[in-house]
C-alpha positions in Angstrom: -53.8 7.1 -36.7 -56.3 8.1 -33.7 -55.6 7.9 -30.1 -57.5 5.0 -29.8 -56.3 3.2 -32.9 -52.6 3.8 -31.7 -53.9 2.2 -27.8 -54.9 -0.5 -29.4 -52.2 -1.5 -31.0 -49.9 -1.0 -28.4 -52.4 -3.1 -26.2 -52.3 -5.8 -28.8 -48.3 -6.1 -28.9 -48.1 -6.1 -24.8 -50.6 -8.9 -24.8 -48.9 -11.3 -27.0 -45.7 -10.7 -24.5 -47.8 -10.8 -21.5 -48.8 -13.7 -22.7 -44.7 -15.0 -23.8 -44.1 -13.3 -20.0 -46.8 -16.1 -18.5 -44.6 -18.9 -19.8 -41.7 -17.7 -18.6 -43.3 -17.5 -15.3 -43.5 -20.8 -14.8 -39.9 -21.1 -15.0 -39.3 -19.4 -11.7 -42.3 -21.0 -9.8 -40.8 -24.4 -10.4 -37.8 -23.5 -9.2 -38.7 -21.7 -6.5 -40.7 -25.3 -5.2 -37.8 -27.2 -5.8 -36.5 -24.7 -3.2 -38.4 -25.8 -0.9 -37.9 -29.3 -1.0 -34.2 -29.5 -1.2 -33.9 -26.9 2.5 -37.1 -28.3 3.6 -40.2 -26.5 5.2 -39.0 -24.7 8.6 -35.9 -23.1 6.7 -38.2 -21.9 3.3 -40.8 -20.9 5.3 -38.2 -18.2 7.0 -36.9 -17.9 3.4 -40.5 -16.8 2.2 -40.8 -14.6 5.3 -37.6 -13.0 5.0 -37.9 -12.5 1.1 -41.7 -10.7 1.5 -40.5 -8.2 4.4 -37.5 -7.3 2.2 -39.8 -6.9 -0.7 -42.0 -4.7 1.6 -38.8 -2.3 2.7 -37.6 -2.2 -1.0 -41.6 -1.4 -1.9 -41.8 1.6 0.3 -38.0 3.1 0.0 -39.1 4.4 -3.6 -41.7 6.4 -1.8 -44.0 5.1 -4.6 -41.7 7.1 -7.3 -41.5 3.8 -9.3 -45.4 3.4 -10.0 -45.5 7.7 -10.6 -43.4 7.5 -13.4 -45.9 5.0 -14.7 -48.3 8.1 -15.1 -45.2 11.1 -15.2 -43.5 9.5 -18.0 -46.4 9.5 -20.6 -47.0 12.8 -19.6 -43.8 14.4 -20.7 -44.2 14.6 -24.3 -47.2 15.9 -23.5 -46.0 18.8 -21.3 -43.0 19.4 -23.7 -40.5 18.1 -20.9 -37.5 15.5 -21.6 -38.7 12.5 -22.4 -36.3 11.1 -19.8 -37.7 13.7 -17.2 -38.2 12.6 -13.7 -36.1 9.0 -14.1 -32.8 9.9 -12.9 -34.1 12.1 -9.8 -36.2 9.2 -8.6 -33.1 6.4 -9.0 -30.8 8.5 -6.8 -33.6 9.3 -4.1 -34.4 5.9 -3.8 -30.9 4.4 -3.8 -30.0 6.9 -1.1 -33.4 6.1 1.3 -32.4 2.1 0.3 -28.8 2.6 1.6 -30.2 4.1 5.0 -32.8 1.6 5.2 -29.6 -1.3 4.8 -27.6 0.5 7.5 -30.3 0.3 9.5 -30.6 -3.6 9.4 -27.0 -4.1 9.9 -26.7 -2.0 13.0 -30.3 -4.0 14.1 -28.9 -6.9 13.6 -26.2 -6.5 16.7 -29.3 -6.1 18.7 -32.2 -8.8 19.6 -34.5 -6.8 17.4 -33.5 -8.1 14.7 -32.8 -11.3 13.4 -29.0 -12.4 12.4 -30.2 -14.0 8.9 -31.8 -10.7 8.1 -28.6 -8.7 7.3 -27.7 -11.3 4.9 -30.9 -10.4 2.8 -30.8 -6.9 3.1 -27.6 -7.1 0.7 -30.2 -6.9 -2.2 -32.1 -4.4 -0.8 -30.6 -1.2 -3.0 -30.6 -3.2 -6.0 -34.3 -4.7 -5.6 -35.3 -0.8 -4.9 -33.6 0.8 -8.0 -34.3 -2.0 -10.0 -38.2 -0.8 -9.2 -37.4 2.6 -10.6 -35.4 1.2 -13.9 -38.2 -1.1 -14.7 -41.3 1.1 -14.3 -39.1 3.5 -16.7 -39.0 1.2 -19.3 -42.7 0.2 -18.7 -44.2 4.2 -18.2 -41.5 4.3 -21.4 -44.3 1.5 -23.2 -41.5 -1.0 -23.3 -42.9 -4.1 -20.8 -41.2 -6.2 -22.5 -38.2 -5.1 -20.5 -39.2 -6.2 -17.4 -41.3 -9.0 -18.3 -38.3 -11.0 -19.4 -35.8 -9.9 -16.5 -38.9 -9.8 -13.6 -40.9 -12.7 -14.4 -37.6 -14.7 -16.1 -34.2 -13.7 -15.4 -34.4 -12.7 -11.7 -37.2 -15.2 -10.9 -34.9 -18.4 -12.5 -31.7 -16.5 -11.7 -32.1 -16.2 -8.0 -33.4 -19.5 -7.0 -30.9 -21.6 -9.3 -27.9 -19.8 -7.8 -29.4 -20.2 -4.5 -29.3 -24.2 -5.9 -25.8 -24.2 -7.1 -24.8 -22.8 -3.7 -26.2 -25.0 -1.6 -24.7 -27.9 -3.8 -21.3 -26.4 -2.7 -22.4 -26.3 0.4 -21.8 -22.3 1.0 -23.5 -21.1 4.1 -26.6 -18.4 3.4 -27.1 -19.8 0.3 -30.9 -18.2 0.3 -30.2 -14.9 0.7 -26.9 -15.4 -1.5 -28.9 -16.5 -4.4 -31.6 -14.2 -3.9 -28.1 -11.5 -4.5 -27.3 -12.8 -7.0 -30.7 -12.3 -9.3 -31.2 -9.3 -8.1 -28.0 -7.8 -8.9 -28.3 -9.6 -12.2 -31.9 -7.8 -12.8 -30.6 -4.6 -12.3 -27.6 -4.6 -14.8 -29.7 -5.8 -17.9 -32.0 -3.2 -16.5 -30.0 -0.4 -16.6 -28.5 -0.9 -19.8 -32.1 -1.2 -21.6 -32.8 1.9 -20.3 -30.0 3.6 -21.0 -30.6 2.2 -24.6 -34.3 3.9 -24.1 -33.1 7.6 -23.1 -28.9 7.7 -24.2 -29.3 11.3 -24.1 -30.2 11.2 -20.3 -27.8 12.4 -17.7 -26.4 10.3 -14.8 -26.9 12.7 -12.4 -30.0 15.1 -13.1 -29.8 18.5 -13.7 -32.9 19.8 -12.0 -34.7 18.5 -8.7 -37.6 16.2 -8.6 -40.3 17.6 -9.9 -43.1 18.7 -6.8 -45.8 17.3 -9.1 -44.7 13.7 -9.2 -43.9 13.7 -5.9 -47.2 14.6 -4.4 -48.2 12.2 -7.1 -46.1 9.2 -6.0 -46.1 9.5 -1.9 -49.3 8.4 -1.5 -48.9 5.6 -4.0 -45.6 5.0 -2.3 -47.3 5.1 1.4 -50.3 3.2 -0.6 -47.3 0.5 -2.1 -46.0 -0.1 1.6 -49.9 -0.7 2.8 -50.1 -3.0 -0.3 -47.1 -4.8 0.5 -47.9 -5.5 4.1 -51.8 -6.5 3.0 -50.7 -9.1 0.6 -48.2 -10.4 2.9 -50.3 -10.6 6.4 -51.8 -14.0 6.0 -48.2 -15.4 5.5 -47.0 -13.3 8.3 -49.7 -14.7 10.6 -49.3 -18.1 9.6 -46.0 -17.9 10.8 -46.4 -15.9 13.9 -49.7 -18.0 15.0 -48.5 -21.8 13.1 -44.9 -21.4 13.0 -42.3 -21.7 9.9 -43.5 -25.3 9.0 -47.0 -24.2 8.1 -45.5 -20.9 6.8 -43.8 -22.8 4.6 -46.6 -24.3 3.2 -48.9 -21.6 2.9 -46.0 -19.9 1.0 -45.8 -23.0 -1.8 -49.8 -22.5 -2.2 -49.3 -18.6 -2.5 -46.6 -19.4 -4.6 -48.9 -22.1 -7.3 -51.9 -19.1 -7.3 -49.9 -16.0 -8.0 -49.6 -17.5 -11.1 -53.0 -15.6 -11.5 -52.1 -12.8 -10.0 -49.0 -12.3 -11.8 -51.1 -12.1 -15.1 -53.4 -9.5 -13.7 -50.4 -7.5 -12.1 -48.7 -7.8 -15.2 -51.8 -5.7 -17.3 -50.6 -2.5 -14.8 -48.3 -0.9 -16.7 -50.2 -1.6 -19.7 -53.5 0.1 -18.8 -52.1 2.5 -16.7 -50.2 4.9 -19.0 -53.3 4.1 -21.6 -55.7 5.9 -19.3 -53.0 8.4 -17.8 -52.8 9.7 -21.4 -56.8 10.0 -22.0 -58.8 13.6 -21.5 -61.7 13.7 -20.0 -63.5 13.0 -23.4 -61.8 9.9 -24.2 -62.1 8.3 -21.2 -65.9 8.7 -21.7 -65.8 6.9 -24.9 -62.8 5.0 -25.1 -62.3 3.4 -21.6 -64.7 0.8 -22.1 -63.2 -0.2 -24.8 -59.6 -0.5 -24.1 -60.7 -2.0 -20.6 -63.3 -4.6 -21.6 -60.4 -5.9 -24.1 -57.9 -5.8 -20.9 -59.9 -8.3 -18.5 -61.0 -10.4 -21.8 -57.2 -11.0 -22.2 -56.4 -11.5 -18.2 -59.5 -13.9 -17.6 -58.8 -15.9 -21.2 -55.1 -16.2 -19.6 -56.1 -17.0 -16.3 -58.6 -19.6 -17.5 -55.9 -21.7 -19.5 -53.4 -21.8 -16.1 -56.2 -21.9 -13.6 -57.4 -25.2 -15.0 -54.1 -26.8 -15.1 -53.7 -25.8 -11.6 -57.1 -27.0 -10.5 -56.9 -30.4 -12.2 -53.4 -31.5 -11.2 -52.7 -29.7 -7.2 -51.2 -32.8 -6.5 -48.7 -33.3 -9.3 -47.1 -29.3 -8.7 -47.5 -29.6 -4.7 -45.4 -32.8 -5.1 -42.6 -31.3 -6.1 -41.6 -29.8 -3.3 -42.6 -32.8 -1.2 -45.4 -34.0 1.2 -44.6 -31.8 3.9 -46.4 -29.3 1.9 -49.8 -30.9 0.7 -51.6 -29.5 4.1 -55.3 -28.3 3.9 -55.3 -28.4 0.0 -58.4 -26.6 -0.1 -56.7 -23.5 0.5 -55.4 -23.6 -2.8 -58.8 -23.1 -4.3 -59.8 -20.1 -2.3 -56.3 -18.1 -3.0 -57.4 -19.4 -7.1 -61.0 -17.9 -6.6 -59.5 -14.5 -4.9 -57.1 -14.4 -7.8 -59.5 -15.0 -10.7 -62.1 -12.3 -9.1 -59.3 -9.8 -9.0 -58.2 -10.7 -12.6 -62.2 -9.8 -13.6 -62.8 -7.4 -11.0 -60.0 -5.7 -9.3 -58.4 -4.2 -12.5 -60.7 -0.9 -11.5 -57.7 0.0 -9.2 -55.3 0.5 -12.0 -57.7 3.2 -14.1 -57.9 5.0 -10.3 -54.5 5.1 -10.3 -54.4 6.5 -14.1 -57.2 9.0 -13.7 -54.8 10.6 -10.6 -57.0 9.0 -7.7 -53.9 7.9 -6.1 -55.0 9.0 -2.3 -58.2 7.3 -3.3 -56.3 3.8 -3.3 -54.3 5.0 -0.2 -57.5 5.4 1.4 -59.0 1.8 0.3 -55.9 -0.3 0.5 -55.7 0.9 4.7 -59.0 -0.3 5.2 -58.2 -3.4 3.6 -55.3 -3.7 5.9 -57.5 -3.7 8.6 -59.9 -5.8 7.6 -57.0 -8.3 6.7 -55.9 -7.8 10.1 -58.7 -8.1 12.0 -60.0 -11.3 10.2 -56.7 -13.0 10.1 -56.6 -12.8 13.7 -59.6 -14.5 14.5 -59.8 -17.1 11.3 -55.8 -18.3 11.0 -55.6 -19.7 14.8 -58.9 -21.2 14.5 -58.9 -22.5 10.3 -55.1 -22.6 9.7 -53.9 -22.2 6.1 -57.8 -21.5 5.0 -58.1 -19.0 7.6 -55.3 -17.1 6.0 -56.8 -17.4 2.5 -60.5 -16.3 3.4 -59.1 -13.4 5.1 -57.4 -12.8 1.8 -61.0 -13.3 0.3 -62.6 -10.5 2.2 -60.7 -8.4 1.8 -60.2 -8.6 -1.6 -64.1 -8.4 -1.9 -64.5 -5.5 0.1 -61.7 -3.5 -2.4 -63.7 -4.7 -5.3 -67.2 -3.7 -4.3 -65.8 0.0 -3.0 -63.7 0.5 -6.6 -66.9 -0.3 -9.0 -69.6 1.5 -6.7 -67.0 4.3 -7.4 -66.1 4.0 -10.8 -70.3 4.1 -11.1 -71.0 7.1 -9.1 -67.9 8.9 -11.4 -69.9 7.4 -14.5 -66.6 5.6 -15.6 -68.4 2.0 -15.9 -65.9 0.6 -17.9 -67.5 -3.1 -18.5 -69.1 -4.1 -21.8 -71.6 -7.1 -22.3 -68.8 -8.7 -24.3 -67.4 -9.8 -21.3 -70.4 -12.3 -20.2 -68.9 -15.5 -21.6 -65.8 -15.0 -19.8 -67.8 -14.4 -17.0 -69.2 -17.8 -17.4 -66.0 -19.3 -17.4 -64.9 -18.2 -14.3 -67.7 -19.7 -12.7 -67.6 -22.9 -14.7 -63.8 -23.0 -13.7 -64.9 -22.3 -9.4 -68.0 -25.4 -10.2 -65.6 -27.9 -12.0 -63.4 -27.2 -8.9 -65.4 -27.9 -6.2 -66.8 -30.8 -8.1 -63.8 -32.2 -8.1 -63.0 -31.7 -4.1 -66.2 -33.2 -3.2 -64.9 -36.6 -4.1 -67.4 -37.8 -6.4 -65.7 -37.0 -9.4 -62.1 -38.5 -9.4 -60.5 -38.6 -12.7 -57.5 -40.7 -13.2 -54.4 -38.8 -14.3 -55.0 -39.7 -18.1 -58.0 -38.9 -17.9 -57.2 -35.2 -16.1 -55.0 -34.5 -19.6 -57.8 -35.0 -21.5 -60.1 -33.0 -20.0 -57.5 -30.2 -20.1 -57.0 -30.6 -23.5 -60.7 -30.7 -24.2 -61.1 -27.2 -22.2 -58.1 -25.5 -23.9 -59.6 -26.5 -27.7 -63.1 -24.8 -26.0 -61.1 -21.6 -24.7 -59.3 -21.7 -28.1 -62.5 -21.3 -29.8 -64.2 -19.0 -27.5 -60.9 -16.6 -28.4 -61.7 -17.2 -31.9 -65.3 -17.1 -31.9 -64.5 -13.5 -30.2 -62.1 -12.4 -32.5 -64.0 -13.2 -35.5 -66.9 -11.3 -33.8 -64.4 -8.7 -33.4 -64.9 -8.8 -29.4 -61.0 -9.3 -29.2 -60.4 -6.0 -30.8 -60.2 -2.7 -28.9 
């Protein structure tokens, strides 16, 4: 079996469970709405604050060693290391910067630096941090399946249910209690599988951390924490410039559109140890390839939830009540930013697998400024749709810089095949907008059968593909 043959079908096998992982998603989305009607707007939107700025801490205490093993672990059989090489020396680094980084919360929190709530959340910090490094093992290991069922399923339906089930007992700090709870929950099934994965692997490692994965990983970890903050700043600003109500919001609309993001996120650990593993000759002739058959899969995906979303904003904002359905519209820019990423913004993980990591340092800081300096001035002046067009820019901005550079390395990795999807995406933005000017209103019966019209056409493009063997890498 070639390279490229053996690619393929591990490409093929991690789409069908992306695509079993974007079911499950749903699970934990749902749940996490119905979170925010039962403790209502002000105390979610702190929830959602709180939640991201712990997400950030635990992000940048791996000091990007989870995403290096991504590329380190394909690498090792390769090199003639261990196959578990590099694993255990990142878990203990990490635990022991997340266990300073927890101390530091707690002795914050006696202070007026730091809130009182906050301490209460940073109880999952260790285990959100080594759960990072576990998971990526399993993934750099070609096993997502790991941590698409206990990410995108057991933590994300886990956390909010117990947070649920507390509440209903009425226990205080039922929030961060639940959000415990998953997380501790994650990281057990997480370190059996991987223990299952590399039984021969020692507890505590024998040599230090190799100096090549970690000049590797720190910019991708420095990179992770300026990711973290980017894709969090418009919520942050919303509730430093509108206040927790609005925050709240804006985090149930973030919430509904990372659906998209999610399936694009979730190709990252696919692609990425497929390119970390191609010479120089192979990614000249087999990039395209394996690429082009990457953002076919993500934009097919996205197409089939990005309609439901776009024809029934009302029914899923519902759920978590009325105090949520403000500026609606924002919903369709953070959908647009989404699907353009899904098409365009997958250049960032073949930088990453071709070693550019201080590249993407480099890009995602000016980002970061841009989202800064455009949040500023657009969220007190447009609200909620300030916050998602400085999301927009960007994004834009990140795109345009990653495919004039993939160009100028002559790494083009797009094929022609991908025109119809293409299509759809703008077909998806038009139907959209048509249906936000207000002179197209279809009833709610009428909504389900459009949608079941436009997944029989999606169901065919996919098969008119794959019997023109476009669907194949």
């Amino acid at each position: 079996m070639s390279n490229l043959e053996a690619d393929s079908n591990f490409l093929k096998r991690s789409v069908i469970l992306n695509i079993f992982g974007t079911v499950l998603k749903v699970c934990g989305p749902l749940l996490t709405i119905l979170l925010a009607r039962i403790f209502g707007a002000a105390e979610f939107g702190i929830f959602v604050s709180m939640q991201t700025l712990l997400l950030t801490i635990a992000r940048s205490s791996t000091l990007g060693l989870d995403k290096g093993l991504y590329w380190y672990l394909p690498q090792n059989k390769l090199l003639n290391r261990p196959s578990h090489s590099g694993i255990m020396e990142s878990f203990w680094i990490t635990g022991i910067i997340a266990l300073l980084c927890t101390a530091i919360i707690f002795i914050g929190s006696f202070t007026p630096l730091i809130s009182k709530e906050f301490p209460w959340y940073a109880l999952s910090l260790v285990f959100y941090s080594l759960s990072y490094i576990l998971s990526n093992s399993s993934e750099g290991n070609r096993k997502p399946q790991n941590a698409i069922f206990i990410n995108s399923f057991l933590v994300a339906v886990l956390a909010p249910l117990s947070s649920i089930i507390l509440h209903f007992f009425k226990i205080p700090h039922a929030l961060p209690l639940g959000l415990l709870i998953g997380q501790v929950g994650g990281f057990i099934v997480h370190a059996v599988l991987v223990r299952k994965q590399f039984p021969e692997m020692p507890l505590v490692p024998k040599n230090r951390l190799s100096k090549e994965l970690l000049i590797y990983s720190i910019p991708l970890g420095v990179n992770e924490f300026v990711v973290s903050f980017l894709i969090r700043s418009g919520l942050w600003m919303v509730l430093v410039f509108l206040g927790p109500e609005k925050a709240g919001a804006y985090g149930i609309m973030v919430t509904v559109s990372n659906a998209l993001q999610t399936i694009r996120v979730g190709f990252n650990p696919i692609l990425t140890p497929v390119v970390a593993g191609m010479n120089k000759e192979r990614l000249h002739t087999d990039l395209k390839p394996v690429f082009t058959y990457c953002v076919s899969m993500i934009t097919l995906i996205q197409l089939v939830v990005g309609f439901f979303i776009v024809l029934f904003p009302e029914e899923i904002l519902s759920i978590a009540g009325s105090d949520f359905i403000v500026q609606p519209e924002t919903l369709g820019i953070l959908l647009l930013v989404h699907l353009l990423s899904g098409f365009f913004g997958l250049t960032s993980t073949i930088m990453n697998g071709i070693g550019k990591s201080l590249y993407t340092l480099k890009m995602n800081i000016v980002s970061l400024v841009i989202a800064l300096v455009s949040g500023y001035f657009l969220v007190p002046k447009f609200g909620l749709v300030g916050a998602a067009l400085s999301m927009l820019a960007y994004n834009l901005v990140f795109m345009i810089w990653n495919n004039a550079y993939l160009a100028i390395l002559k790494l083009w990795p797009y094929s022609i095949k991908l025109i119809p999807q293409l299509l759809w995406m703008f077909g998806l933005i038009l139907f959209y907008i048509l249906l936000n000017l207000g002179t197209f209103s279809p009833s709610l019966l009428e909504k389900i059968g459009i949608y079941v019209i436009i997944l029989l056409a999606l169901g065919g493009q996919f098969l008119l593909q794959k019997k023109n063997k476009q669907t194949k890498v």
